[in-house]
C-alpha positions as CSV (number, residue, x, y, z in Angstrom):
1,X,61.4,91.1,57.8
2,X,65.1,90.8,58.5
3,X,66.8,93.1,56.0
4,X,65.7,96.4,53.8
5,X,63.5,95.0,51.1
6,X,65.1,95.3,47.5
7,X,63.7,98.3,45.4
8,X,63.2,96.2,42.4
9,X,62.0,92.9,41.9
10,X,62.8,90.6,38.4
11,X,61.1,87.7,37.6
12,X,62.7,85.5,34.4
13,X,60.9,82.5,33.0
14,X,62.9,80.3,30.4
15,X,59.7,78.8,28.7
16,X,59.6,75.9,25.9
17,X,58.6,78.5,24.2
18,X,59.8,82.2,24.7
19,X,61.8,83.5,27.6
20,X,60.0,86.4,29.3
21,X,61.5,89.0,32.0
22,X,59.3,91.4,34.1
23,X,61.0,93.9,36.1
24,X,59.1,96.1,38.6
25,X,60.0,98.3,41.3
26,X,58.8,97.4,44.4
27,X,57.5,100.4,46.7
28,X,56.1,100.0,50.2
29,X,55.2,96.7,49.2
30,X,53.5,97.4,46.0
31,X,54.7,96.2,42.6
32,X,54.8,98.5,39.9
33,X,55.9,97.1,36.3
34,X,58.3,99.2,35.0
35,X,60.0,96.8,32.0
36,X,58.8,93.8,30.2
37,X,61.3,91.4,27.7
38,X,59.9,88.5,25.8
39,X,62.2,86.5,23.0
40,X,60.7,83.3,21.1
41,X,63.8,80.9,21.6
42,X,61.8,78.0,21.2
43,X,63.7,76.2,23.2
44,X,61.2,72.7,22.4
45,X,62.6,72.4,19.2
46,X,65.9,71.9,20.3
47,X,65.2,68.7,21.9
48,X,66.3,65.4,19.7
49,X,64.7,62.4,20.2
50,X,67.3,61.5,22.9
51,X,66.0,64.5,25.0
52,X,69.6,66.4,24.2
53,X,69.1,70.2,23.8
54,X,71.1,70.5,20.5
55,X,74.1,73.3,20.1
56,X,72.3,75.6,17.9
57,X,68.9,76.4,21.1
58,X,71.2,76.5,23.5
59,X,73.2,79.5,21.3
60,X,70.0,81.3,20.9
61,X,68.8,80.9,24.2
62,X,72.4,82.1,25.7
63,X,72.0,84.8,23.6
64,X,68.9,86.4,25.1
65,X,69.4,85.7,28.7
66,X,72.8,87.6,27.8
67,X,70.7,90.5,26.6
68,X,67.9,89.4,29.8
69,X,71.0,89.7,32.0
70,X,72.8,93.4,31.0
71,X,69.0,94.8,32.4
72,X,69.3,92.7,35.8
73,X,73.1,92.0,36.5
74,X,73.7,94.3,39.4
75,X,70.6,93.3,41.0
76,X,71.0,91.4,44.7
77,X,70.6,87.8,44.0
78,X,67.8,88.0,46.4
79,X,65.8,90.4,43.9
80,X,65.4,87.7,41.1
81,X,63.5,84.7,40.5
82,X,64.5,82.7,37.2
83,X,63.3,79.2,36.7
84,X,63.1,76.5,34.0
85,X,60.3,75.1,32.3
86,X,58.8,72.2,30.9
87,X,61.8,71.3,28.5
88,X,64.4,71.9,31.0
89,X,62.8,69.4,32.8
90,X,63.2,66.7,30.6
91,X,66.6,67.9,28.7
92,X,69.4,65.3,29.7
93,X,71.8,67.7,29.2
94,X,70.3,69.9,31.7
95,X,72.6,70.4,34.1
96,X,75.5,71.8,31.7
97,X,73.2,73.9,30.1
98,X,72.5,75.6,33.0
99,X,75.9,76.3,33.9
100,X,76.1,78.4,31.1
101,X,73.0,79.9,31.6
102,X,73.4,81.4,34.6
103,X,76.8,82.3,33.7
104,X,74.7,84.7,30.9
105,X,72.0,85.9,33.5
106,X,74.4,86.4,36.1
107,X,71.4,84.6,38.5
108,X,70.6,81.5,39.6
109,X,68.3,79.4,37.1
110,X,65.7,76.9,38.9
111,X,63.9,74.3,37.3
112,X,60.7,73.8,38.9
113,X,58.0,70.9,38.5
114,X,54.9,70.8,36.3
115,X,52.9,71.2,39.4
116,X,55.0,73.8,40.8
117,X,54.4,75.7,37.6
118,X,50.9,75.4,37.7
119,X,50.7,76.8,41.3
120,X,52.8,80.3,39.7
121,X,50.8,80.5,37.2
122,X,47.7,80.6,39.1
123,X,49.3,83.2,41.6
124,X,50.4,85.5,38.3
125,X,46.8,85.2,37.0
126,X,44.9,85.4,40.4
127,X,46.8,88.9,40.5
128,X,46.2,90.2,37.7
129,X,42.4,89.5,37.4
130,X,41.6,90.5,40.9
131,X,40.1,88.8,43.8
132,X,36.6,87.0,43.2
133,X,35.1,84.4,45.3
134,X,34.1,82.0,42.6
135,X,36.0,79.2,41.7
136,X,37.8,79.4,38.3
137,X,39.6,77.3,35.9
138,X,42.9,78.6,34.7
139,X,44.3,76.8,31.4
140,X,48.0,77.7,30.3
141,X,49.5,76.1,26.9
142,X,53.3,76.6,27.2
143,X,55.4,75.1,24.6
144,X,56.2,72.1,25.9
145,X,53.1,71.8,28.5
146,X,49.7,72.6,29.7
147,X,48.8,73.7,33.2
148,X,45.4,73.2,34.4
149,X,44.3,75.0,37.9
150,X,41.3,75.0,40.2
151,X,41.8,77.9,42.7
152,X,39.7,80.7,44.6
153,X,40.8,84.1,45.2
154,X,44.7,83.7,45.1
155,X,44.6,80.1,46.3
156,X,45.2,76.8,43.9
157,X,43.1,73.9,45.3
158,X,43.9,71.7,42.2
159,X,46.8,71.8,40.0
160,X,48.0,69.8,37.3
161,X,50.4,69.7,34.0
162,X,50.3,67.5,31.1
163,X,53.1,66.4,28.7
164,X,51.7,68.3,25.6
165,X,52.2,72.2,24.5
166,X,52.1,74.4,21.3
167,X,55.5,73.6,20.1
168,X,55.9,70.2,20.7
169,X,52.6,69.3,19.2
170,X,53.3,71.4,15.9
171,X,56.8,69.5,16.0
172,X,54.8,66.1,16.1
173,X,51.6,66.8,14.2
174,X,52.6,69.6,11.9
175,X,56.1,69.0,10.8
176,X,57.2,71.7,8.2
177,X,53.9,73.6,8.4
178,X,52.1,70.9,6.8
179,X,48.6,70.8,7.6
180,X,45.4,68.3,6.7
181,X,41.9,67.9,8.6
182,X,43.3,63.8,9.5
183,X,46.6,65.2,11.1
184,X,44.5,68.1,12.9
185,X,42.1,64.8,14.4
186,X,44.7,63.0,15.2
187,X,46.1,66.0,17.3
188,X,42.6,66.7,18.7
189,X,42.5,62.8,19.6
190,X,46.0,63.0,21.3
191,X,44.9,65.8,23.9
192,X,41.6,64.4,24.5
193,X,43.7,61.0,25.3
194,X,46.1,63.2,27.4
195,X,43.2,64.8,29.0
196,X,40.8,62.1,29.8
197,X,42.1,60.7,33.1
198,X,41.6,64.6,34.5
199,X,38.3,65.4,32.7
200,X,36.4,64.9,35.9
201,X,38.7,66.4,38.1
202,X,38.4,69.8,36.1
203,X,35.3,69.8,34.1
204,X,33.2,72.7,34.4
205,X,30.7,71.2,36.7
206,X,34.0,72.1,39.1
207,X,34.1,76.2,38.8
208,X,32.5,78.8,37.4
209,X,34.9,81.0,35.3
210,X,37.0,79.8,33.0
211,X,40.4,81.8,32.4
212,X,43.4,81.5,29.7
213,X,47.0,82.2,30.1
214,X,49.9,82.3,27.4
215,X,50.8,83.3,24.2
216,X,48.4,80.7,22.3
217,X,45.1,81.9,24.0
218,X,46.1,85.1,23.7
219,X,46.5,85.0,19.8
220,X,43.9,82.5,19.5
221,X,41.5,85.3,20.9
222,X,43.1,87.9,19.3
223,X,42.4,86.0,15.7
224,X,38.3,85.2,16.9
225,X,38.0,88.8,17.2
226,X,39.4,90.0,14.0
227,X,37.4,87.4,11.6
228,X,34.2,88.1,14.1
229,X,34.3,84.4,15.5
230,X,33.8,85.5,18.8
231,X,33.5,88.9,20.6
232,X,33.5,87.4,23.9
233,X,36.9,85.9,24.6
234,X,37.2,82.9,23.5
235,X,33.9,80.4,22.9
236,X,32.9,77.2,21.8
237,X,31.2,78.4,18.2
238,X,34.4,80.8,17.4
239,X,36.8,77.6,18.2
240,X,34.8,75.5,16.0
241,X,35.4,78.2,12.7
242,X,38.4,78.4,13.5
243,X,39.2,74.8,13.6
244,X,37.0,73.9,10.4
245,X,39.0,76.9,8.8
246,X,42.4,75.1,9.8
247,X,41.7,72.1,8.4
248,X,40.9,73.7,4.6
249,X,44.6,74.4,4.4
250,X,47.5,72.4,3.7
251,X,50.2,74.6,4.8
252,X,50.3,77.1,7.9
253,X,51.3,79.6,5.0
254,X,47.8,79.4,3.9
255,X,46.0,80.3,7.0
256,X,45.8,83.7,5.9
257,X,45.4,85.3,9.2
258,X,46.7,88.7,9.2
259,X,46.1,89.3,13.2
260,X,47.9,86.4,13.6
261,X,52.1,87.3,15.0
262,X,54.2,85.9,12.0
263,X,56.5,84.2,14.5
264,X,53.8,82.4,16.5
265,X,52.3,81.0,12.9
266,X,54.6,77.7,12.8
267,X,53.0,76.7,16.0
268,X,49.6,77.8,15.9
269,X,47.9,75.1,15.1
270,X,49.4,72.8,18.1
271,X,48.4,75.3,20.2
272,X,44.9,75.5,19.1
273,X,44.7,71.7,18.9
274,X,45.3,71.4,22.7
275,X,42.7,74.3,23.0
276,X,40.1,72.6,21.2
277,X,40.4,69.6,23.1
278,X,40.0,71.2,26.4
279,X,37.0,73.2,25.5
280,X,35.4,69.9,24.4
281,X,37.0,67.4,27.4
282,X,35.7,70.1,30.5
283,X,32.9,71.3,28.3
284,X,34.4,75.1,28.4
285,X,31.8,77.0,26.4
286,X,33.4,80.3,27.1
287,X,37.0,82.0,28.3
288,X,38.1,85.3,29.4
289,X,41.9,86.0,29.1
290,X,44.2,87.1,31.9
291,X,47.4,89.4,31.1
292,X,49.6,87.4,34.5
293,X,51.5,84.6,33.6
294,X,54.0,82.5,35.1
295,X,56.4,85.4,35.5
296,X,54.0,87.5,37.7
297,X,53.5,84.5,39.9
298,X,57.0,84.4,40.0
299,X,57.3,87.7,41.3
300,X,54.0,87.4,43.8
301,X,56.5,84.1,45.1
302,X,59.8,86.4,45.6
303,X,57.5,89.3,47.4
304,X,56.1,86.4,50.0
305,X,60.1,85.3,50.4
306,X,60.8,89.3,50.9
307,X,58.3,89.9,53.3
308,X,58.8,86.7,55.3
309,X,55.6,85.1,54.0
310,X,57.9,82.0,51.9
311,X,55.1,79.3,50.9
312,X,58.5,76.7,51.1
313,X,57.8,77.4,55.3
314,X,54.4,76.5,55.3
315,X,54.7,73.5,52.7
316,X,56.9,72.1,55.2
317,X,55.1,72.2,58.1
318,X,52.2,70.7,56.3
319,X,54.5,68.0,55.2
320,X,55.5,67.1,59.1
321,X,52.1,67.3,60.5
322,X,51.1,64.8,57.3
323,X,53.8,62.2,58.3
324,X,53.7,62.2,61.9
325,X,56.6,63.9,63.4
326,X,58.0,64.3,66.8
327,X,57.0,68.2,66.5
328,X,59.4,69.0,70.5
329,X,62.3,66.9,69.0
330,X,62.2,68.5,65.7
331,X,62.6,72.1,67.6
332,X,65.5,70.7,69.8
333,X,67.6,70.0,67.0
334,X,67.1,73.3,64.8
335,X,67.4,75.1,68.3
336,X,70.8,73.2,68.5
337,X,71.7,73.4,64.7
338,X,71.4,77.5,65.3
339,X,73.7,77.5,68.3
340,X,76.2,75.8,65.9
341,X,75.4,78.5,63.5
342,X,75.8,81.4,65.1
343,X,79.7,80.2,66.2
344,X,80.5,79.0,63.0
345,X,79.5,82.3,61.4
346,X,82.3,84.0,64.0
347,X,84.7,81.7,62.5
348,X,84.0,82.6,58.7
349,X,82.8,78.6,58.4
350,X,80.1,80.2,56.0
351,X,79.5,83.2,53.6
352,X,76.9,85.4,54.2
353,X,74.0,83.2,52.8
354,X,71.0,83.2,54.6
355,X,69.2,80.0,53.1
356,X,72.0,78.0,55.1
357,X,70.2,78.5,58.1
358,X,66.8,78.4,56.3
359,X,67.6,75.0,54.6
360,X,68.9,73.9,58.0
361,X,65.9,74.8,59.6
362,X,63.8,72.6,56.9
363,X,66.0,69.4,57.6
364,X,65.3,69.0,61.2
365,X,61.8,69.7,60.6
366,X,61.2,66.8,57.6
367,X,64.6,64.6,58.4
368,X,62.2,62.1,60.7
369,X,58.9,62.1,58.1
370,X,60.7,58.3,56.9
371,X,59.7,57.0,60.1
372,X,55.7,57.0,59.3
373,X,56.5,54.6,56.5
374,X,59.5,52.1,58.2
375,X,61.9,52.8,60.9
376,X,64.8,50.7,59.2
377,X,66.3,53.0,57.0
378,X,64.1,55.6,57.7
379,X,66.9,58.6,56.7
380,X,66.8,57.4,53.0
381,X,62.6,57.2,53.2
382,X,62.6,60.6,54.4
383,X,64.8,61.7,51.0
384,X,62.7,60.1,48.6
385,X,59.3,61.7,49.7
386,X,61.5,65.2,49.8
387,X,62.9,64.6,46.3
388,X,60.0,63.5,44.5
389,X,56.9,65.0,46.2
390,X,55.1,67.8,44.9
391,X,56.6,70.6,47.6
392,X,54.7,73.9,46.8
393,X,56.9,76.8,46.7
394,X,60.1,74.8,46.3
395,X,62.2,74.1,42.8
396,X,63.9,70.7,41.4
397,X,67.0,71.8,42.6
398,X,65.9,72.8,46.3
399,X,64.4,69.7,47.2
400,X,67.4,67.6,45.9
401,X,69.7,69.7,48.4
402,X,67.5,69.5,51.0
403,X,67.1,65.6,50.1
404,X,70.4,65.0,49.9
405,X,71.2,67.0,53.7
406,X,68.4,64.1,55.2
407,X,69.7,61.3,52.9
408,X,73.1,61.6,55.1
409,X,72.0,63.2,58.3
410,X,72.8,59.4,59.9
411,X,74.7,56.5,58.8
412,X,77.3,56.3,55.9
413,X,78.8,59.8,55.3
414,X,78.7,59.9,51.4
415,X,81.0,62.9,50.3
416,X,80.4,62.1,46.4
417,X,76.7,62.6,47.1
418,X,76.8,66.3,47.3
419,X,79.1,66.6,44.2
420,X,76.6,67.4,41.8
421,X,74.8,69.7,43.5
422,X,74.9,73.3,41.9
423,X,77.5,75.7,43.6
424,X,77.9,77.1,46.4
425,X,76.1,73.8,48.1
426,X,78.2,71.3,46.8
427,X,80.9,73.0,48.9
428,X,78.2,74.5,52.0
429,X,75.6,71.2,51.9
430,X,78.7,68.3,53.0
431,X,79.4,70.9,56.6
432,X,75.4,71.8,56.8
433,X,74.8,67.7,56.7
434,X,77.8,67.2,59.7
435,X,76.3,70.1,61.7
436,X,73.1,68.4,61.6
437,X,74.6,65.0,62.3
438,X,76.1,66.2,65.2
439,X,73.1,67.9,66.6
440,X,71.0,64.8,66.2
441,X,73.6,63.1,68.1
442,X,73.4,65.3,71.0
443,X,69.7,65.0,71.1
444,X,69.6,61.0,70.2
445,X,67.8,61.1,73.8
446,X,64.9,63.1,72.8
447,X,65.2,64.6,76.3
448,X,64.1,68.6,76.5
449,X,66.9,69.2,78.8
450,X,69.4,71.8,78.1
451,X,72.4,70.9,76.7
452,X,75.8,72.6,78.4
453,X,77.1,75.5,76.6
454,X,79.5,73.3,73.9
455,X,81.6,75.3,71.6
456,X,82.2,73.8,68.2
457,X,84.6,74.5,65.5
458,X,85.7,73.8,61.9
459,X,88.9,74.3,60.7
460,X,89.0,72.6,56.6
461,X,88.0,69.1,57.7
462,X,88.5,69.2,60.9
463,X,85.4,69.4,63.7
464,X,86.6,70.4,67.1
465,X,84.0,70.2,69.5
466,X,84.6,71.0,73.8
467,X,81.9,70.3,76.4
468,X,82.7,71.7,79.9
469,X,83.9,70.5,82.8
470,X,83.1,66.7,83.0
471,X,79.7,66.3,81.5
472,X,81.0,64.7,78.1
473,X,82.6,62.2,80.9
474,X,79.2,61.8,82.8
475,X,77.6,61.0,79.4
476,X,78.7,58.0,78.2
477,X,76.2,56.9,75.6
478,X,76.6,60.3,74.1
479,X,80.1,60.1,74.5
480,X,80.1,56.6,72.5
481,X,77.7,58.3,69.7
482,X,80.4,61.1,69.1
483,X,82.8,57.8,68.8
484,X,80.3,56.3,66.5
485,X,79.8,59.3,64.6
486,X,83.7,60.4,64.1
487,X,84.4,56.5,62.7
488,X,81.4,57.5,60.0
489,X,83.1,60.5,59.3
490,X,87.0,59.5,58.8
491,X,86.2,57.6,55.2
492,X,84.9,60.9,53.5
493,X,88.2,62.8,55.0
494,X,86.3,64.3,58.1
495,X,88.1,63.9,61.2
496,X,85.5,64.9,64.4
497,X,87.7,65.8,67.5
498,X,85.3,66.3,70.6
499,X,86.6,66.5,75.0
């Protein structure tokens, strides 16, 4: 542990659904809860059919992470985990939402992956139901998706998350409340369809235990109780009477279900559609609820970062080992990247953000995986399996910075490539890429010789780097790579000055 741990933690989650915030204070390493927030923004329901999140959600949703963000804004950014959901991740306008967003929270917002959202919501349930050795099925219906987990104790072994949820099935089965037993079917029929490729992977013959997270199994158990359905979580029989009592009504206004939350009504019957399906698809007969979610996850995520424990570390060093790299070279150049570092930092080259050097550190491990699949080209390999592989632990947004510092750690210097990354990197990532660059210049010979103490400095856009005495002059191939590599620089306004 570098640094005096924070002495609370936040954890926001901007669902399809509602937007929940747990706050706990963190003492001696334990978590106590000291303040929960939830507001339904149903954020699903602003999506068109273009995938644009209309005017009107993205007021509401400002709105609460405005209020979210008066209870959290003097909190170290290092304190608070917020991340994006299921809709986020398929809103075109995304990216200008977000702006605004975290304008309103005062944090950075991450959108994380379907899969990376099943692994939090595993860790937020594993912690709240305890440790058991069996394995256990976790099933959370969000509003715009449904996460499906096989772990053991606090571990996921399989994860997966589906295109389907409580809102947006309402929205596409249910529109205006109506209800009939042939729209309910066709519901049933579009899970099941959604569901079948995975049935094997998590039917029950898989685990032993069978756990629901979110809103909809919460109510869903909540409304088997009160009508004596069940009186053991949720089962089989009590879904059935509830589903048979569903499809007697025409309207959701005639459910007549007093335990039911009034603001959860217009999208309980999507919810309990997706339900129903799962209990028949893995043959569930019975399920226990958990209290974690995805925001307790969240939280169990930010302690690991805290306390030096960052599942982003050990994702990446599964990733090298699974494509094959030079493990020595890989340590030459982050050894050589942090000498570069430290000067730089005595010349103000970076704020005071720690993830520069972390980031850093993750690029020299991964920028080589390309190799295992074509040595051509290799660099721009190496991105695409960083951008668009599941990487536990890390959000949409990390692995497209960390994509883009390997796309151009060689070759053509793109400076418009780092435009559209989120601040501070669009400003940070370009100088991060060139110190890379330069450090996988002077290793090029994949020797484990020291190099001489070189001093390196940046000055705007200029890179001034002095060797000692002759040895730049006794190294001509390296000397002709510098050459190389300041003529790759000079189109994107660099100008690399080295003697």
């Amino acid at each position: 542990m570098h640094k005096t741990p924070p002495r609370c933690v936040a954890a926001v989650d901007l669902g399809s659904n509602s937007f929940h915030m747990i706050v706990c204070n963190l003492i001696d390493g334990k978590l106590q809860t000291i303040d929960r927030l939830k507001e339904m923004v149903r954020l699903a329901d602003g999506l068109d059919k273009k995938n644009v999140l209309d005017n009107d959600t993205q007021k509401r949703a400002l709105a609460c992470l405005e209020r979210f963000g008066q209870r959290i804004r003097d909190f170290p950014p290092e304190s608070v985990r917020a991340v994006g959901t299921n809709t986020l991740r398929n809103a075109k306008n995304a990216h200008h939402f977000l702006e605004k967003a975290e304008k309103a929270l005062n944090h950075p917002i991450h959108i994380i992956s379907g899969v990376e959202e099943a692994r939090l919501i595993y860790l937020g349930v594993a912690y709240s139901v305890g440790s058991s050795a069996d394995l256990k099925l976790v099933v959370d219906i969000g509003g715009g998706s449904t996460e499906y987990i096989i772990g053991k104790e606090d571990q996921p072994i399989k994860k997966d998350s589906l295109n389907m949820g409580c809102v947006s099935m309402s929205n596409r089965f249910f529109p205006k409340g109506r209800l009939s037993k042939n729209a309910f079917n066709k519901a049933v029929l579009f899970a099941e369809q959604k569901l079948e490729p995975f049935q094997k992977k998590f039917h029950s013959k898989q685990w032993r235990q069978a756990i629901g997270s979110s809103g909809t199994f919460r109510s869903i158990d909540k409304v088997l109780q009160s009508k004596g359905w069940s009186n053991n979580g949720i089962t089989m029989t009590g879904l059935e009477h509830l589903v048979g009592h569903i499809k007697q009504c025409t309207h959701i206004s005639q459910l007549n279900l007093p335990d039911l939350d009034i603001q959860r009504l217009p999208i309980f019957a999507g919810g309990v559609a997706v339900a129903y399906a799962t209990f028949k698809n893995l043959d569930i007969e019975q399920m226990s609820i958990a209290d974690g979610a995805l925001r307790e996850g969240l939280i169990q995520d930010l302690l690991g970062r805290i306390y030096d424990h960052d599942i982003r570390s050990a994702t990446v060093e599964t990733l090298a080992a699974r494509y094959h790299t030079d493990k020595r070279h890989a340590n030459c150049i982050k050894q050589t990247v942090k000498s570069m570092l430290h000067q730089l930092s005595n010349d103000n080259c970076f704020s005071d953000n720690p993830d520069v050097e972390q980031f850093l550190d993750w690029a020299s491990e991964l920028h080589e995986i390309g190799h295992d699949i074509a040595h051509s080209q290799y660099h721009k390999h190496s991105a695409y399996i960083i951008e668009y592989g599941d990487l536990a632990g890390f959000t949409n947004q990390d692995q497209i910075l960390l994509s883009t510092i390997v796309r151009y750690h060689r070759r053509k210097f793109s400076l418009t490539s780092f435009n559209d990354l989120p601040a501070p990197w669009n400003k940070l990532a370009p100088i991060m890429t060139i110190i890379l660059r330069i450090a996988v210049v002077l290793r090029r010979n994949r020797q484990d010789f020291d190099l001489p103490d070189f001093k390196i400095r940046i000055v705007n856009s200029k890179i001034e780097l002095r060797f000692p005495g002759a040895w730049l002059l006794e190294s001509p191939l390296t000397h002709a790579d510098l050459t190389q590599e300041a003529d790759y620089l000079k189109p994107a306004g660099f100008k690399l000055e080295f003697s």
